[in-house]
N, CA, C and O atoms as CSV, one atom per row, in Angstrom:
chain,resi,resn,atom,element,x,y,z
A,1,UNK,N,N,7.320,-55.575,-78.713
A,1,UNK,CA,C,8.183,-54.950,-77.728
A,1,UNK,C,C,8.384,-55.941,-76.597
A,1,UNK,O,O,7.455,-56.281,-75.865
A,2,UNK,N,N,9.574,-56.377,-76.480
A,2,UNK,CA,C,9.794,-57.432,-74.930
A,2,UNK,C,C,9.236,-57.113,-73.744
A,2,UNK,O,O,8.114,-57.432,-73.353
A,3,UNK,N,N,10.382,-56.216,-72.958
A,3,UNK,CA,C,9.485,-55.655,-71.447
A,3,UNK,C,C,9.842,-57.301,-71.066
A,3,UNK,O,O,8.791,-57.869,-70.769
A,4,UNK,N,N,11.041,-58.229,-70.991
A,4,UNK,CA,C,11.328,-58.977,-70.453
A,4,UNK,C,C,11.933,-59.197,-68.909
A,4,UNK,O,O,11.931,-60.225,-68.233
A,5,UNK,N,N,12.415,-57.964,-68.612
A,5,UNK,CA,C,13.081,-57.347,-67.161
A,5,UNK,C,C,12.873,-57.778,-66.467
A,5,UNK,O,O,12.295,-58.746,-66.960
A,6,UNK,N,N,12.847,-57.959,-65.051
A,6,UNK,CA,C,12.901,-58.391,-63.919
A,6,UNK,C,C,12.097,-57.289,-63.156
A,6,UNK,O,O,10.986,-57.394,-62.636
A,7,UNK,N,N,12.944,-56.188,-63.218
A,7,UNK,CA,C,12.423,-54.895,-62.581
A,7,UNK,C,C,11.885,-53.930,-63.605
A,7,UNK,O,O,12.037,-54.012,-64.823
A,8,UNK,N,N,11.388,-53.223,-63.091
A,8,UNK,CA,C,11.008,-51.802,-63.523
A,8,UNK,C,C,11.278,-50.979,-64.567
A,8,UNK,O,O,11.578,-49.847,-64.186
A,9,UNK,N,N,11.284,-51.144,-65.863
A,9,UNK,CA,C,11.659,-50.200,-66.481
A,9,UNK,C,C,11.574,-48.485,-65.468
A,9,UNK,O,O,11.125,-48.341,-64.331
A,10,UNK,N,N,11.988,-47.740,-66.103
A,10,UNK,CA,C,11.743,-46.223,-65.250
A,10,UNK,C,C,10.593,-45.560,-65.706
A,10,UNK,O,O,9.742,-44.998,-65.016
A,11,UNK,N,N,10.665,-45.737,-67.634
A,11,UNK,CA,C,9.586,-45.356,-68.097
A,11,UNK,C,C,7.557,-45.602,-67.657
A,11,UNK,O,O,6.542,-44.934,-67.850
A,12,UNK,N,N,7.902,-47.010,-66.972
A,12,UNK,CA,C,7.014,-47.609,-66.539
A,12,UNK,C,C,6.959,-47.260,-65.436
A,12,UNK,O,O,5.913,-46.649,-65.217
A,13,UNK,N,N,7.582,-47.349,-64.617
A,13,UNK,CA,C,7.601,-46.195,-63.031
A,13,UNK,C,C,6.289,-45.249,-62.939
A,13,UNK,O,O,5.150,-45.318,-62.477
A,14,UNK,N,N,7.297,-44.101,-63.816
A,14,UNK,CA,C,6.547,-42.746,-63.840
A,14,UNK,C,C,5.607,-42.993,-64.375
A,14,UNK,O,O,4.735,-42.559,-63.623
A,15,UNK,N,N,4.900,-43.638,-65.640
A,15,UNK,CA,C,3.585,-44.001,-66.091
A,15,UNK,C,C,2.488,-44.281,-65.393
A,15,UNK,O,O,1.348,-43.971,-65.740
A,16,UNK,N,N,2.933,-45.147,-63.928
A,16,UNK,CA,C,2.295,-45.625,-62.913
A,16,UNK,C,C,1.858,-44.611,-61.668
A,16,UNK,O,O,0.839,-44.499,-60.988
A,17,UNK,N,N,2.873,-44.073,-61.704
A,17,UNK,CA,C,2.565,-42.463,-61.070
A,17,UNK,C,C,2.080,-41.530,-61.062
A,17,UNK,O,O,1.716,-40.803,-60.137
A,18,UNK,N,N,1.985,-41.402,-62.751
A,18,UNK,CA,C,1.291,-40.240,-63.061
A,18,UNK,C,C,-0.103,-40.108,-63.713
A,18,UNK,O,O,-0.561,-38.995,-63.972
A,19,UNK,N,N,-0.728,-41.172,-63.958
A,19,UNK,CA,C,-1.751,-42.230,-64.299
A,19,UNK,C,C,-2.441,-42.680,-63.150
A,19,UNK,O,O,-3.588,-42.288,-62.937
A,20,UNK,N,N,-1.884,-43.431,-62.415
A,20,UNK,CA,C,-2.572,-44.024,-60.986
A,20,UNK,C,C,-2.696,-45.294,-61.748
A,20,UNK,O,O,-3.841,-45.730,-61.625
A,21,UNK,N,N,-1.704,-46.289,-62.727
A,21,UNK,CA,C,-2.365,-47.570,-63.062
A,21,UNK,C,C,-1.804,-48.408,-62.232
A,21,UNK,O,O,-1.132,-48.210,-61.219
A,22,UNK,N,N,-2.354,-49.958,-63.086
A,22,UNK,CA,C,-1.399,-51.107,-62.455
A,22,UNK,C,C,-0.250,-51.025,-63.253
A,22,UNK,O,O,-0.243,-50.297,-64.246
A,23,UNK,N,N,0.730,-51.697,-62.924
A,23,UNK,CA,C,2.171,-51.962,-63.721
A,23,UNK,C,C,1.614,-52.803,-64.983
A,23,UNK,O,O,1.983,-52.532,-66.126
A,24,UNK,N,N,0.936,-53.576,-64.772
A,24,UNK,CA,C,0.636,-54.448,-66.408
A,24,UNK,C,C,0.102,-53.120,-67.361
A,24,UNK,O,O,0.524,-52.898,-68.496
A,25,UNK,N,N,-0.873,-52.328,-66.677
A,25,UNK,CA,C,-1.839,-51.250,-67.721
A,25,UNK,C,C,-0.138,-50.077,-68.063
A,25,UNK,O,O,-0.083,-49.370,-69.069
A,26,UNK,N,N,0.517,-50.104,-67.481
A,26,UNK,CA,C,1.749,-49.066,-67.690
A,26,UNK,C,C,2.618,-49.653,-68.533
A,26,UNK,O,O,3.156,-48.949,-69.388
A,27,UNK,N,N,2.842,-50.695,-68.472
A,27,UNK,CA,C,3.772,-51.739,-69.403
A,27,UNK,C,C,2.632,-51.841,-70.739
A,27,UNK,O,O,2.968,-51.179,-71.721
A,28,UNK,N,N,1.891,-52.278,-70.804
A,28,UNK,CA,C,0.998,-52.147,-72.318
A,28,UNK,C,C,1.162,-50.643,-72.913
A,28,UNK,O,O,1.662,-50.503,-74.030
A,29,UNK,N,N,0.551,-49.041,-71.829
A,29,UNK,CA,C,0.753,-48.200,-72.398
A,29,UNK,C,C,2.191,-47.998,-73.182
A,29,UNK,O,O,2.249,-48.203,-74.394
A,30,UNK,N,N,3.087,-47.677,-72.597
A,30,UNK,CA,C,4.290,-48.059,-72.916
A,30,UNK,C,C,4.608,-48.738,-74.031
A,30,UNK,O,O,5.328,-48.199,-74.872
A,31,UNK,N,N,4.149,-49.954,-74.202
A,31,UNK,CA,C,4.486,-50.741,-75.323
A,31,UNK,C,C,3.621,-49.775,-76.706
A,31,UNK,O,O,4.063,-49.068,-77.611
A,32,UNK,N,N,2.881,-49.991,-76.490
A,32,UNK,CA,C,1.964,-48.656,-77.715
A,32,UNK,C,C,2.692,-47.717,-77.988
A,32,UNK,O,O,2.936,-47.344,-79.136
A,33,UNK,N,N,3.174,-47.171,-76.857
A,33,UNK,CA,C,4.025,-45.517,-77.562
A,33,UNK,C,C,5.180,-46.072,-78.754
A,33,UNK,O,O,5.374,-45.723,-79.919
A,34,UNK,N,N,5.774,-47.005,-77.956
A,34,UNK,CA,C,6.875,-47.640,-79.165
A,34,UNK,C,C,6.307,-48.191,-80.174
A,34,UNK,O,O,6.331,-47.761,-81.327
A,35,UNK,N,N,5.825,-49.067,-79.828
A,35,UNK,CA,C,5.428,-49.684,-81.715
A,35,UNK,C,C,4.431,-48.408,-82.525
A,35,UNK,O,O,4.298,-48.351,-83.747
A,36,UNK,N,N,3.721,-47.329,-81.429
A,36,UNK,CA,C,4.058,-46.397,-82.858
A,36,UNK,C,C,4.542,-45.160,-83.136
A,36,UNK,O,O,4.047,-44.341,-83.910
A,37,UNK,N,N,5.706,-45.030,-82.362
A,37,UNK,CA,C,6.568,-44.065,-82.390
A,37,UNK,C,C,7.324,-45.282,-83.845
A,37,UNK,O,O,7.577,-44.835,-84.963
A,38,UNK,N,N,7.521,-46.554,-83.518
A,38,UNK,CA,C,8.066,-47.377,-84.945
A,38,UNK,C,C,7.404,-47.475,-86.025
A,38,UNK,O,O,8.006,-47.713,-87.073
A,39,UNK,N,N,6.259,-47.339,-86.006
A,39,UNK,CA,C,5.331,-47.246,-87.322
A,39,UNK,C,C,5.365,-46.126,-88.056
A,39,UNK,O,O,5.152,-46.228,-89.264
A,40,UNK,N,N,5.660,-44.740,-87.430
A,40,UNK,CA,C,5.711,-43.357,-88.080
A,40,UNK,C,C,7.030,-43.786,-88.438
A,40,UNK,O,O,7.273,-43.942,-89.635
A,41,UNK,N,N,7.900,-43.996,-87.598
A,41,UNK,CA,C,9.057,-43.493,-88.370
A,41,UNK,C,C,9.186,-44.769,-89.575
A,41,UNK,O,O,8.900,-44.279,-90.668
A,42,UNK,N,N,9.433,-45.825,-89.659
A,42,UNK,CA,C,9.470,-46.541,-90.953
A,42,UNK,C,C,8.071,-46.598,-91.821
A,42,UNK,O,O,7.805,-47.566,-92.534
A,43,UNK,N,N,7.126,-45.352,-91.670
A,43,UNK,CA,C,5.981,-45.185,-92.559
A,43,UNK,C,C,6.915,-44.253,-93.481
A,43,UNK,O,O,7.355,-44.415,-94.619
A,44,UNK,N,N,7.077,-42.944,-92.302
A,44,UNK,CA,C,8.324,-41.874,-92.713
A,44,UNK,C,C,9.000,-42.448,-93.859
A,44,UNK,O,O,8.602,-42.325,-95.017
A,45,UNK,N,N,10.052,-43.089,-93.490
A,45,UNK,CA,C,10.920,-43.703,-93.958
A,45,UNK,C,C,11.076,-44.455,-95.455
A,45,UNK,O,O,11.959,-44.276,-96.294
A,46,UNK,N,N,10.094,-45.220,-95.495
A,46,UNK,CA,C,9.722,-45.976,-95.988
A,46,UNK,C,C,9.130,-45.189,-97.344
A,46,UNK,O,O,9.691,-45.520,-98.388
A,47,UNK,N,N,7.968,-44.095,-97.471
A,47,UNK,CA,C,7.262,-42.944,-97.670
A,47,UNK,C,C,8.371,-42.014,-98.428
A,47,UNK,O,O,8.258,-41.719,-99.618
A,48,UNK,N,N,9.209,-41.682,-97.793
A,48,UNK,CA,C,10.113,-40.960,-98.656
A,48,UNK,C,C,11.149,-41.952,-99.672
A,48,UNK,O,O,11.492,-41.660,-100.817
A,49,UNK,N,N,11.385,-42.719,-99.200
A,49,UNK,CA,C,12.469,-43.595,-100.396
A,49,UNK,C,C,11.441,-44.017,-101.650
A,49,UNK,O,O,11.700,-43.983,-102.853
A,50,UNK,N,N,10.045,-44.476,-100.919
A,50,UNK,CA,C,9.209,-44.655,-102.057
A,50,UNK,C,C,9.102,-43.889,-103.302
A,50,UNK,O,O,9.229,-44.277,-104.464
A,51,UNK,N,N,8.761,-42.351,-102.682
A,51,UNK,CA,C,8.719,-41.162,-103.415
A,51,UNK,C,C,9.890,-40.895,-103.912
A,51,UNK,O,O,9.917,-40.523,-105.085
A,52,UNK,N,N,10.688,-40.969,-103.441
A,52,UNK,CA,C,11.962,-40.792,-104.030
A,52,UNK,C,C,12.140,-39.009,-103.942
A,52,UNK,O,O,12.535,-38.180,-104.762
A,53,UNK,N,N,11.685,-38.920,-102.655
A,53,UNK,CA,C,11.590,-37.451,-102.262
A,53,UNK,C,C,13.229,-36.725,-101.882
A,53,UNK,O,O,13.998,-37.505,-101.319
A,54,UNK,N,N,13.658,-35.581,-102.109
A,54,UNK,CA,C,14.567,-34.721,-101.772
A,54,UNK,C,C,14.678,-34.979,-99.998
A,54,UNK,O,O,13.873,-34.490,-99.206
A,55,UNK,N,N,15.399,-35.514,-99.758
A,55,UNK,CA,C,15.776,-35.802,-98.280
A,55,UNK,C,C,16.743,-34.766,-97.908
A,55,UNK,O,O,17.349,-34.386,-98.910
A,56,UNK,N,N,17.069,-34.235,-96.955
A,56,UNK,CA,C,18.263,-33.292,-96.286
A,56,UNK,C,C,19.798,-34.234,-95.800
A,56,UNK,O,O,20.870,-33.767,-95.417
A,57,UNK,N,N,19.466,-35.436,-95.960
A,57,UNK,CA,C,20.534,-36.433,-95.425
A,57,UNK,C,C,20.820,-37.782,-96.407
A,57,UNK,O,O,19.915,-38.106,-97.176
A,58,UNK,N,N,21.721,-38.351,-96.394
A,58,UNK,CA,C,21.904,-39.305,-97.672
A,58,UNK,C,C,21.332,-40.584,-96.854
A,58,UNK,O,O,21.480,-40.719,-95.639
A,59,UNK,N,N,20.774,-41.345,-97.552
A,59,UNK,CA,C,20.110,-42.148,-96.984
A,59,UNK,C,C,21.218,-43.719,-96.529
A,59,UNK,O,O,20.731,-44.769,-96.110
A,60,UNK,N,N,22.640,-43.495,-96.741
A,60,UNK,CA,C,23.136,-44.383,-95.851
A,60,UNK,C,C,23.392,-43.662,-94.331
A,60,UNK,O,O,23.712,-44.344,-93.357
A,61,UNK,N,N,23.241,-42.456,-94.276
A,61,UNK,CA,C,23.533,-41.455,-93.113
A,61,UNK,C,C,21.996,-42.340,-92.150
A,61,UNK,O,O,22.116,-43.013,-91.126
A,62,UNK,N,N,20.577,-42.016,-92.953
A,62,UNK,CA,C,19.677,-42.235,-92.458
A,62,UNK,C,C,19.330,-43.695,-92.095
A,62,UNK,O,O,18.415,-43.844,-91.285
A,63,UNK,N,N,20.027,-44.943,-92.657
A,63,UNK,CA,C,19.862,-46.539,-92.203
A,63,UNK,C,C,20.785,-46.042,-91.128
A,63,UNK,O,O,20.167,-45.618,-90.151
A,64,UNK,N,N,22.110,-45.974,-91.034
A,64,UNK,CA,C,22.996,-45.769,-89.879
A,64,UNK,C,C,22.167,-45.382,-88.600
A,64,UNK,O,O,22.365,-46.135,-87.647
A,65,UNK,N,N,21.204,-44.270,-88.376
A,65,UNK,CA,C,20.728,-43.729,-88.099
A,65,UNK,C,C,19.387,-44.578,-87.084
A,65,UNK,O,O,19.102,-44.554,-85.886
A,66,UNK,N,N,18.794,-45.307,-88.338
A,66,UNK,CA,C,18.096,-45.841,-87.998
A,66,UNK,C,C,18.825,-47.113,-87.025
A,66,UNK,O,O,18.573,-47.107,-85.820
A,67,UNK,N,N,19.521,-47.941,-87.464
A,67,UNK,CA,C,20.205,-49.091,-87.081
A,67,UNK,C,C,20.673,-49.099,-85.400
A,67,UNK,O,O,20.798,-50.027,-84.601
A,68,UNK,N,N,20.879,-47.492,-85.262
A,68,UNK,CA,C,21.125,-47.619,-84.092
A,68,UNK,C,C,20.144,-47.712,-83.139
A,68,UNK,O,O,20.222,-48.525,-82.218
A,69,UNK,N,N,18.756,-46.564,-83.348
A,69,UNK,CA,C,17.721,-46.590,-83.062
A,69,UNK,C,C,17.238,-48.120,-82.472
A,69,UNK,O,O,17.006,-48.393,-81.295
A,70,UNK,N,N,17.135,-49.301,-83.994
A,70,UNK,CA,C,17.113,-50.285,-83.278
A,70,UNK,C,C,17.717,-51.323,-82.344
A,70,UNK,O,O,17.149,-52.158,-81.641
A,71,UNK,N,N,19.167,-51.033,-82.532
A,71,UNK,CA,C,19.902,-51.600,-81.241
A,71,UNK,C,C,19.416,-51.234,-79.959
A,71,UNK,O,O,19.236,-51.982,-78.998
A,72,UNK,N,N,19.168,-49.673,-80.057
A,72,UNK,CA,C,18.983,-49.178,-78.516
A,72,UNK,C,C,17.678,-49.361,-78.378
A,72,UNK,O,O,17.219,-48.759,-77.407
A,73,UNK,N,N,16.966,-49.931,-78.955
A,73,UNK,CA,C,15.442,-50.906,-78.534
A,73,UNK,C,C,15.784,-52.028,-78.067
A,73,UNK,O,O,15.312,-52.670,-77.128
A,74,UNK,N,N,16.709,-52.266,-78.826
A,74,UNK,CA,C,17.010,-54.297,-78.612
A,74,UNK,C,C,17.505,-54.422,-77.335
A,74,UNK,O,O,17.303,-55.401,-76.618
A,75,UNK,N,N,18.384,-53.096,-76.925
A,75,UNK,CA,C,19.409,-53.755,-75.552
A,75,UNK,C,C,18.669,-52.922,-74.709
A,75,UNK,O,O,18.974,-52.879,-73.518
A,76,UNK,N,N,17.631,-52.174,-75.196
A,76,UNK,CA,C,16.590,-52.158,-73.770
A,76,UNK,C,C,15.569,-53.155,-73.435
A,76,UNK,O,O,15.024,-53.209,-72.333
A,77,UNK,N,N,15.393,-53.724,-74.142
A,77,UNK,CA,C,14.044,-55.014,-74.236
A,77,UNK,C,C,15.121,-56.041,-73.969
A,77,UNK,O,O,15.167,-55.987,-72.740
A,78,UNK,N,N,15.803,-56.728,-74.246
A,78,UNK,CA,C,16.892,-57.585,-74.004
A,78,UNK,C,C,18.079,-57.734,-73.212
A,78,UNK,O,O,18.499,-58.809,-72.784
A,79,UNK,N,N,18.664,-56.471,-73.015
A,79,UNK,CA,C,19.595,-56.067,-71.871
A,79,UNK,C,C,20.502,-55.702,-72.583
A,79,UNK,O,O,20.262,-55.050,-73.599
A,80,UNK,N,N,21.836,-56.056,-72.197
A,80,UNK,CA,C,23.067,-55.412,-73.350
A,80,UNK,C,C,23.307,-56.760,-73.570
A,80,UNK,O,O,24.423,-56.613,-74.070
A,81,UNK,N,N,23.131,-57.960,-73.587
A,81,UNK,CA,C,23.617,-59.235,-74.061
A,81,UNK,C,C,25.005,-59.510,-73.394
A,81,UNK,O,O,25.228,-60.651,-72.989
A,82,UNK,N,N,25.762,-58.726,-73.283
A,82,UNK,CA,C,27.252,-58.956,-72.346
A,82,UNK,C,C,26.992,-59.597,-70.683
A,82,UNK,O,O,27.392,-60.525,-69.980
A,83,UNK,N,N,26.382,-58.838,-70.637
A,83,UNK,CA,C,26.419,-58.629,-68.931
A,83,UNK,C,C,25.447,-59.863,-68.760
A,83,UNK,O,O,25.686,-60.571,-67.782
A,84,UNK,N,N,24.207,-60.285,-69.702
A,84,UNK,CA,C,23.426,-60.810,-69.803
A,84,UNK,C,C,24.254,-62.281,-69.620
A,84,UNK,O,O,25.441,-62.368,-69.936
A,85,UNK,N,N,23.437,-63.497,-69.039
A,85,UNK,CA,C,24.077,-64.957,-69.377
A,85,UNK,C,C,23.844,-65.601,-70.347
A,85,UNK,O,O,24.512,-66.624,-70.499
A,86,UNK,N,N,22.637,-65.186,-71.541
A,86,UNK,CA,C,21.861,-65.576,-72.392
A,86,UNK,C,C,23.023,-65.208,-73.551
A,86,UNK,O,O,23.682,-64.234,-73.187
A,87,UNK,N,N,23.413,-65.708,-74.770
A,87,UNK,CA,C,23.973,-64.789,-75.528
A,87,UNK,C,C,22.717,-64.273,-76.854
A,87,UNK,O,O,22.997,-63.849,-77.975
A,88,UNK,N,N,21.432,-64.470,-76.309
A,88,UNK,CA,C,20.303,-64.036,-77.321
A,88,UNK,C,C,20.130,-62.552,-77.746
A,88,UNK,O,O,19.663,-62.319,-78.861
A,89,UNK,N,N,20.438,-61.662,-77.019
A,89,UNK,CA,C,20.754,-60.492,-77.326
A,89,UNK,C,C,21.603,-60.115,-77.884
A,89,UNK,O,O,21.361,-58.913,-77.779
A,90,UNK,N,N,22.776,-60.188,-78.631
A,90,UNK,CA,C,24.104,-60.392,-79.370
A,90,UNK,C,C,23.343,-61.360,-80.648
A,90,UNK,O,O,23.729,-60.914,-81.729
A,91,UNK,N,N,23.010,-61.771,-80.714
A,91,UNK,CA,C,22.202,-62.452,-81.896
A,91,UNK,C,C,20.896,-61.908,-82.423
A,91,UNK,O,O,20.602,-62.199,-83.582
A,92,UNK,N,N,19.945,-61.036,-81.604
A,92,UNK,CA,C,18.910,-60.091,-81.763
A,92,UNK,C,C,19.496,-58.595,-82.739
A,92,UNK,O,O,19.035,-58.088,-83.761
A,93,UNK,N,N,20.751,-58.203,-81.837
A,93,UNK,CA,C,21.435,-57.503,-82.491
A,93,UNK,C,C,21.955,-57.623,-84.033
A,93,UNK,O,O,21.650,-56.984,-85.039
A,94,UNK,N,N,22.941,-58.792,-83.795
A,94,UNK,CA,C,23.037,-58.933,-84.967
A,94,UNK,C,C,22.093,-59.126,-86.106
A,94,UNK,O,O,22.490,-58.935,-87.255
A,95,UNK,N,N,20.989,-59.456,-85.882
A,95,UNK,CA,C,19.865,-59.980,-86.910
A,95,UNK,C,C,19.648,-58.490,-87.097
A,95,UNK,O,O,20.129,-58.116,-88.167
A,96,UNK,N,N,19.130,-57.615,-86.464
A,96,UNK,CA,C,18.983,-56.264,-87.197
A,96,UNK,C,C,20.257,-55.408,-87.835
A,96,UNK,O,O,19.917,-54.324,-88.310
A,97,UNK,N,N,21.822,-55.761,-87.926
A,97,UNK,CA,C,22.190,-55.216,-88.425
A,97,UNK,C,C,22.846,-55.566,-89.810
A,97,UNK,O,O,22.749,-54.955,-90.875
A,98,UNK,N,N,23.645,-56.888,-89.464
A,98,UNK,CA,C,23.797,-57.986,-90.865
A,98,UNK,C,C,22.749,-58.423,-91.314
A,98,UNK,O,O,22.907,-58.460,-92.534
A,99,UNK,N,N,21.311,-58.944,-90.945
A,99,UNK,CA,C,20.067,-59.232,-91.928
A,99,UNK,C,C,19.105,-58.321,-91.895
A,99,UNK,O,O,18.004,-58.683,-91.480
A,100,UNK,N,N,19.273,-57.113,-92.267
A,100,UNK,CA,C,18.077,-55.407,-92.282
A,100,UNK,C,C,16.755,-56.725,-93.113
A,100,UNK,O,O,16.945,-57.882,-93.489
A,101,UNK,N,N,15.636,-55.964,-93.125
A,101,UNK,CA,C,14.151,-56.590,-93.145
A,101,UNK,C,C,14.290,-55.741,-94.696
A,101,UNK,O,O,14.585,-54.546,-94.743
A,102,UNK,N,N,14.051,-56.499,-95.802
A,102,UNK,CA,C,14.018,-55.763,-97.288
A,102,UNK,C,C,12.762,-55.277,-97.145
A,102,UNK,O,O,11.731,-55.736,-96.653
A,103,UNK,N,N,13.037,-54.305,-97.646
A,103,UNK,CA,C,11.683,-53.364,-98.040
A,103,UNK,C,C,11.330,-53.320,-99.070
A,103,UNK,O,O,10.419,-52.578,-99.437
A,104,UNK,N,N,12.071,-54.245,-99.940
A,104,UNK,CA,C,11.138,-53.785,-101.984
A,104,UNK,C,C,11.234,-55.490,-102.602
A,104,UNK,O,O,10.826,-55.760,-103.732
Protein backbone atom coordinates (compact mmCIF):
# COMPACT_ATOMS: atom_id res chain seq x y z
CA UNK A 1 0.00 0.00 0.00
CA UNK A 2 1.81 3.54 -0.90
CA UNK A 3 0.49 6.22 1.63
CA UNK A 4 2.88 8.39 -0.61
CA UNK A 5 0.88 11.86 0.13
CA UNK A 6 2.09 14.78 1.40
CA UNK A 7 -0.86 15.26 3.70
CA UNK A 8 -3.20 13.37 5.54
CA UNK A 9 -5.09 10.83 4.23
CA UNK A 10 -8.71 11.41 6.21
CA UNK A 11 -8.82 7.80 6.93
CA UNK A 12 -5.66 8.33 8.89
CA UNK A 13 -6.99 11.49 10.58
CA UNK A 14 -9.79 9.83 12.33
CA UNK A 15 -7.61 6.68 13.19
CA UNK A 16 -5.43 9.13 15.11
CA UNK A 17 -8.34 10.44 16.93
CA UNK A 18 -9.99 7.80 17.84
CA UNK A 19 -7.04 5.62 18.96
CA UNK A 20 -4.89 8.42 20.51
CA UNK A 21 -1.83 7.17 18.06
CA UNK A 22 1.08 8.62 16.26
CA UNK A 23 0.39 9.23 12.48
CA UNK A 24 3.13 6.51 11.54
CA UNK A 25 1.08 3.80 14.09
CA UNK A 26 -2.32 5.14 12.04
CA UNK A 27 -0.76 4.91 8.62
CA UNK A 28 0.54 1.15 9.33
CA UNK A 29 -3.00 0.42 10.96
CA UNK A 30 -4.54 1.54 7.93
CA UNK A 31 -2.29 -0.12 5.65
CA UNK A 32 -3.35 -3.66 7.33
CA UNK A 33 -7.03 -3.03 6.91
CA UNK A 34 -6.28 -2.86 3.08
CA UNK A 35 -3.98 -5.48 2.30
CA UNK A 36 -6.53 -7.56 4.08
CA UNK A 37 -9.63 -6.34 3.15
CA UNK A 38 -7.32 -7.46 -0.48
CA UNK A 39 -6.50 -10.81 0.65
CA UNK A 40 -10.27 -11.84 1.43
CA UNK A 41 -11.46 -10.57 -1.44
CA UNK A 42 -8.97 -12.24 -4.11
CA UNK A 43 -8.94 -15.42 -1.56
CA UNK A 44 -12.91 -14.96 -2.28
CA UNK A 45 -12.32 -14.63 -5.62
CA UNK A 46 -9.87 -16.65 -6.45
CA UNK A 47 -11.79 -19.66 -4.14
CA UNK A 48 -14.78 -19.52 -6.16
CA UNK A 49 -13.38 -19.63 -9.84
CA UNK A 50 -11.23 -22.42 -8.39
CA UNK A 51 -14.32 -24.32 -7.34
CA UNK A 52 -15.96 -23.45 -10.09
CA UNK A 53 -18.79 -22.52 -7.73
CA UNK A 54 -22.43 -21.12 -8.88
CA UNK A 55 -21.71 -17.35 -8.62
CA UNK A 56 -24.88 -14.81 -8.75
CA UNK A 57 -22.84 -12.60 -11.33
CA UNK A 58 -20.86 -13.57 -14.55
CA UNK A 59 -17.51 -13.37 -13.84
CA UNK A 60 -16.57 -10.70 -16.57
CA UNK A 61 -19.27 -8.51 -14.52
CA UNK A 62 -17.00 -9.57 -11.41
CA UNK A 63 -13.11 -8.66 -13.03
CA UNK A 64 -14.91 -5.31 -14.17
CA UNK A 65 -15.80 -5.04 -10.76
CA UNK A 66 -12.82 -5.85 -9.39
CA UNK A 67 -10.61 -3.64 -11.85
CA UNK A 68 -12.15 -0.79 -10.65
CA UNK A 69 -11.71 -1.56 -7.05
CA UNK A 70 -8.09 -1.51 -8.04
CA UNK A 71 -7.86 1.72 -9.81
CA UNK A 72 -9.57 3.38 -6.90
CA UNK A 73 -6.60 2.00 -4.71
CA UNK A 74 -4.10 3.11 -7.26
CA UNK A 75 -5.37 6.81 -7.55
CA UNK A 76 -5.63 6.89 -3.86
CA UNK A 77 -2.04 5.73 -3.09
CA UNK A 78 -0.78 7.57 -6.22
CA UNK A 79 -3.11 10.46 -6.83
CA UNK A 80 -5.15 10.63 -10.07
CA UNK A 81 -1.89 10.78 -12.26
CA UNK A 82 -3.48 13.89 -14.27
CA UNK A 83 -3.26 16.48 -11.88
CA UNK A 84 -0.13 14.67 -10.70
CA UNK A 85 3.45 15.91 -12.55
CA UNK A 86 4.71 12.33 -12.42
CA UNK A 87 2.99 10.41 -15.29
CA UNK A 88 3.63 7.07 -12.90
CA UNK A 89 0.20 6.78 -11.95
CA UNK A 90 -1.32 6.47 -15.56
CA UNK A 91 1.17 3.67 -15.98
CA UNK A 92 0.30 1.98 -12.40
CA UNK A 93 -3.10 2.12 -13.81
CA UNK A 94 -2.56 0.86 -16.78
CA UNK A 95 -0.46 -2.14 -15.53
CA UNK A 96 -3.55 -3.31 -13.58
CA UNK A 97 -5.84 -3.09 -16.34
CA UNK A 98 -4.06 -4.13 -19.80
CA UNK A 99 -1.51 -6.58 -17.77
CA UNK A 100 -4.27 -8.32 -14.92
CA UNK A 101 -1.69 -10.68 -12.61
CA UNK A 102 -2.63 -14.51 -14.13
CA UNK A 103 -3.97 -16.56 -11.72
CA UNK A 104 -3.59 -20.22 -13.29
Amino acid sequence: VGFRRVNQPRSVQIYMNEAGVAEEQARQHIRNLLRNAWRTLNRKLLSAQQQQQQIAFSRSFMNVALNIARVSQCMYDYEDGISALEHESMDHIYSLIAEPIQTA
